[in-house]
Each structure stands twice: as C-alpha cells, then as structure tokens.
N, C-alpha and C positions, 0 to 999 in steps of 0.2 A: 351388601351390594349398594353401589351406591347410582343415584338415581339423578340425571341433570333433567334441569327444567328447561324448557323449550323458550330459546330465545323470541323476542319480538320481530317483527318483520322490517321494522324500524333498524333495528342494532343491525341485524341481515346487511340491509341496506346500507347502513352505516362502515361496515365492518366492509364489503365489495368496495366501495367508494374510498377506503383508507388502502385497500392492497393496489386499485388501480394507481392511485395519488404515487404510493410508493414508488412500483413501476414505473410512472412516468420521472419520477426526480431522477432509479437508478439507470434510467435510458437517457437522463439529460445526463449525469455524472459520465456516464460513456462516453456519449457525445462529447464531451468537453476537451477531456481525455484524447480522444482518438485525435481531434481538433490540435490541441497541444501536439501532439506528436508528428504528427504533418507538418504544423509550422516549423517548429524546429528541426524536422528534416529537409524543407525546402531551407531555410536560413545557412543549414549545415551544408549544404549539397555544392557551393562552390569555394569552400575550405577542403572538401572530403575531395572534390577535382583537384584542387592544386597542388595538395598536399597527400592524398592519398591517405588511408585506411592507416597505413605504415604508422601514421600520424599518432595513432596510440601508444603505440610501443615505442616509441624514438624515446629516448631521456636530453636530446642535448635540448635546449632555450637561447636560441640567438636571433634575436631581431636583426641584429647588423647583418648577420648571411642568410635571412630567412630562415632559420631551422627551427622549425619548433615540434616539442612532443609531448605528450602528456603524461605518460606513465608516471612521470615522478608524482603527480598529483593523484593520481588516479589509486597510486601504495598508500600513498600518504589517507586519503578519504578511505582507503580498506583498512588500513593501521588502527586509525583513529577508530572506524564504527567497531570492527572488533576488541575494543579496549573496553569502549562503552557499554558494549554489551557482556565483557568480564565482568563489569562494576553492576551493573542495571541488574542481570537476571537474578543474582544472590539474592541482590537486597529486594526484588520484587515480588521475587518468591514465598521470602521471609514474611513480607508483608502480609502478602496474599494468604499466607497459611495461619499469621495472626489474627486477621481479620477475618478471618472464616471458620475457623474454630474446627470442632470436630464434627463439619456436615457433612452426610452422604447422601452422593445424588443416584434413584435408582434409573438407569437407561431405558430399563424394560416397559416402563408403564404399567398405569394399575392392573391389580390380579384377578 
C-alpha cells in the first residue's frame, strides 16, 4: 500500500496560484483568438458584400472583369496539407515508437 505524505500549505498555496495563473493565460489565449476572428470578419465583410460567399467556389482570377474566386487556392492549401501529412505521420510515428521504446501506460491508476 502505498502511503503520500501530506503536502505543506505552502505548495497548497502554490500549487492554487499556478492553476489560477494558467486560467487566466487560457482565458487570455481565447480572448485573442475570438479577437482575431472578429477582425477579420469585420475586414472580410465588405469583400463577402460585393462579392458574395459564391466567392469560394468561383475558380475564374480576373482583375480586369473583377472576377475573382478562390477555390483554386483553397484545393491547392488542401492538396498540399494532405501530402504533408502522408510524409509527417509515417515518419512521426516511426519516431515516436523509437523513442519510446516498449513503455506501457496503465489508464486505470494505482490498485
């Protein structure tokens, strides 16, 4: 059986004062975020009028007739991440399981 020792009131203390700390960075990290996303929806918001949603899916690029779409770019960024991630999970995996050896983690907690 195994037996913990009774922390100090100190650590207690310490240990309260690092989860609030955390909290607040992942409440600032949100913030930031949600922040980001607003501006560039205000930014976006009189492209998304003139142009309309359609704007995604259109493929033609004409500055001279105003036509512009994005899709071609938008295949091209999906093309590309999923290539990356053909190449990336192999070989991270590979890593991962060299580096790690033959550990087992047990879920359940001690018995």
């Amino acid at each position: 059986m195994v037996f913990q020792q009774s922390r100090s009131q100190a650590e207690k203390t310490l240990d309260q004062g690092f989860i609030w700390l955390t909290r607040i960075f992942a409440l600032g990290v949100a913030a930031i975020l949600i922040w980001i996303a607003f501006q560039v929806g205000m930014n976006a918001f009189p492209a998304i009028k003139q142009y309309g949603l359609g704007f995604l899916l259109a493929s033609g690029w004409n500055p001279v007739k105003n036509e512009y779409g994005a899709f071609p770019m938008i295949y091209g960024t999906l093309v590309s991440s999923a290539l990356a991630l053909l190449l990336a999970v192999p070989l991270g995996g590979e890593q991962l399981l060299e580096k790690m050896g033959n550990i087992t983690v047990s879920l359940k907690g001690p018995r």
